[in-house]
C-alpha positions in Angstrom: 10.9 -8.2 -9.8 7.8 -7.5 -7.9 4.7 -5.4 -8.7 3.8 -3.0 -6.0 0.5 -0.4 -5.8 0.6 2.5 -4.4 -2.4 4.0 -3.3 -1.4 8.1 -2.3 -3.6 11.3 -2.7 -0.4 13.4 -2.1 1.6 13.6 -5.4 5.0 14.2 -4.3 4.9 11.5 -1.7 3.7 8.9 -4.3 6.3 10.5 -6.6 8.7 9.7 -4.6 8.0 6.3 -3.4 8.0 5.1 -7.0 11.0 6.7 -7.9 12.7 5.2 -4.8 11.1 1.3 -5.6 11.8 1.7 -9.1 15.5 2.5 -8.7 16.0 -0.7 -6.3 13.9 -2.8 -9.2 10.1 -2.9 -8.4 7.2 -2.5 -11.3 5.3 0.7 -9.9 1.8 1.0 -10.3 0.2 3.9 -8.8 -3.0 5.3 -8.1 -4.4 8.7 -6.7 -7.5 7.4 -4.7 -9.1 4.3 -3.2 -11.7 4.0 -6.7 -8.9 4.2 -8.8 -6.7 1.4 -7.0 -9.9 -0.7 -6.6 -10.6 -0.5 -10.4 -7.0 -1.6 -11.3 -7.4 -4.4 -8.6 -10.7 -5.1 -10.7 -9.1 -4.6 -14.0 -6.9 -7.4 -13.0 -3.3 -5.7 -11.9 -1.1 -8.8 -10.5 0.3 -7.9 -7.1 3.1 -8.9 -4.7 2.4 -6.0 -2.2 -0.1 -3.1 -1.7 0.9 0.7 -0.1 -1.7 2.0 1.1 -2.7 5.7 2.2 -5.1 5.8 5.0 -6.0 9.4 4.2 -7.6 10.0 1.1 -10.9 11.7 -0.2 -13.6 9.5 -1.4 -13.0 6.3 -0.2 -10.2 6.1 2.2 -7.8 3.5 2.6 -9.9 1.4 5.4 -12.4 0.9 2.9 -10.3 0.2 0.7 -8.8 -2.2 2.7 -11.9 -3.8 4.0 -12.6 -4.3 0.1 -9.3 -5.5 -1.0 -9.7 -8.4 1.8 -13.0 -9.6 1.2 -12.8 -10.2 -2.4 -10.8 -13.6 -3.3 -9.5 -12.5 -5.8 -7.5 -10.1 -3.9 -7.5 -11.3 -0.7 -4.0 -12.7 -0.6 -2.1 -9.5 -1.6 -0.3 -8.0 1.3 -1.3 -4.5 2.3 0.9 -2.0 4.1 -0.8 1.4 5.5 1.0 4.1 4.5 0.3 7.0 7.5 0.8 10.4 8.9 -1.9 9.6 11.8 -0.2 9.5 14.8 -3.4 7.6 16.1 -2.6 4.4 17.3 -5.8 3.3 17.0 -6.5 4.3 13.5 -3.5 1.7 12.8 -4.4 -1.3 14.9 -7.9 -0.9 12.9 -6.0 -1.7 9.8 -3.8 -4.2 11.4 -7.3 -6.2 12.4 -8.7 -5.4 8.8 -5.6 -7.5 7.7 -2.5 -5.0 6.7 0.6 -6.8 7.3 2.0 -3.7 8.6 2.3 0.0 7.9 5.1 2.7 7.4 4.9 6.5 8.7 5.0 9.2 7.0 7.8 10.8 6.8 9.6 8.3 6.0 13.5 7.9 4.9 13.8 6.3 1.5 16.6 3.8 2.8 14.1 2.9 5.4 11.3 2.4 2.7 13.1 0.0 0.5 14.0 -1.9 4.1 10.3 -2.1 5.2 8.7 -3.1 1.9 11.7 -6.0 1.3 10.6 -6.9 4.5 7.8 -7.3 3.6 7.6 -8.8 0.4 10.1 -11.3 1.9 7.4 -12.0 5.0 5.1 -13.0 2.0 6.9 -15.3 0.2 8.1 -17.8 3.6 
């Protein structure tokens, strides 16, 4: 079973993307904006994989990102951008900050589950 973060402003996307993980037997963690998921990071949550909304008031998920990969504590944890943007370039930024990848929004819950299995299965080879 792995433990996955996700990082999402908008409640009834996060709402649903632990509802859809959860049924297909990930731990959910979840966290409204970039402080919150970098105090749980800080408070010591153990990781397999990170979603993470671009988007979000406060610190946004760069940042976040840019934090999550320069801290060795963290470092290793795969990170997957969650985004609306339709801005290419907003994507290969987090692609060069290190995400392994991202997922648009909307996305279809069968393709979720697909993406972050992928994923999580990328990390573990």
């Amino acid at each position: 079973m792995s433990e996955v973060l996700v990082v999402e402003d908008e409640e009834h996307i996060q709402r649903l993307v632990k509802i859809v993980l959860e049924k297909n037997g990930h731990n959910v963690s979840t966290a409204d904006t970039g402080e919150e998921a970098l105090e749980k990071l800080e408070g010591g949550l153990k990781l397999q994989l990170i979603l993470l909304d671009i988007m979000m008031p406060g610190i946004d998920g760069l940042q976040v990102l840019r934090k999550v990969k320069s801290n060795q504590l963290t470092k290793d944890i795969p990170v997957v951008m969650l985004t609306a943007l339709a801005q290419e370039s907003v994507v290969l930024q987090g692609i060069k900050l290190g995400a392994k990848g991202y997922i648009r929004k909307p996305f279809h819950p069968k393709d979720l589950v697909e993406r972050v299995t992928s994923f999580l299965s990328e990390d573990q080879n």
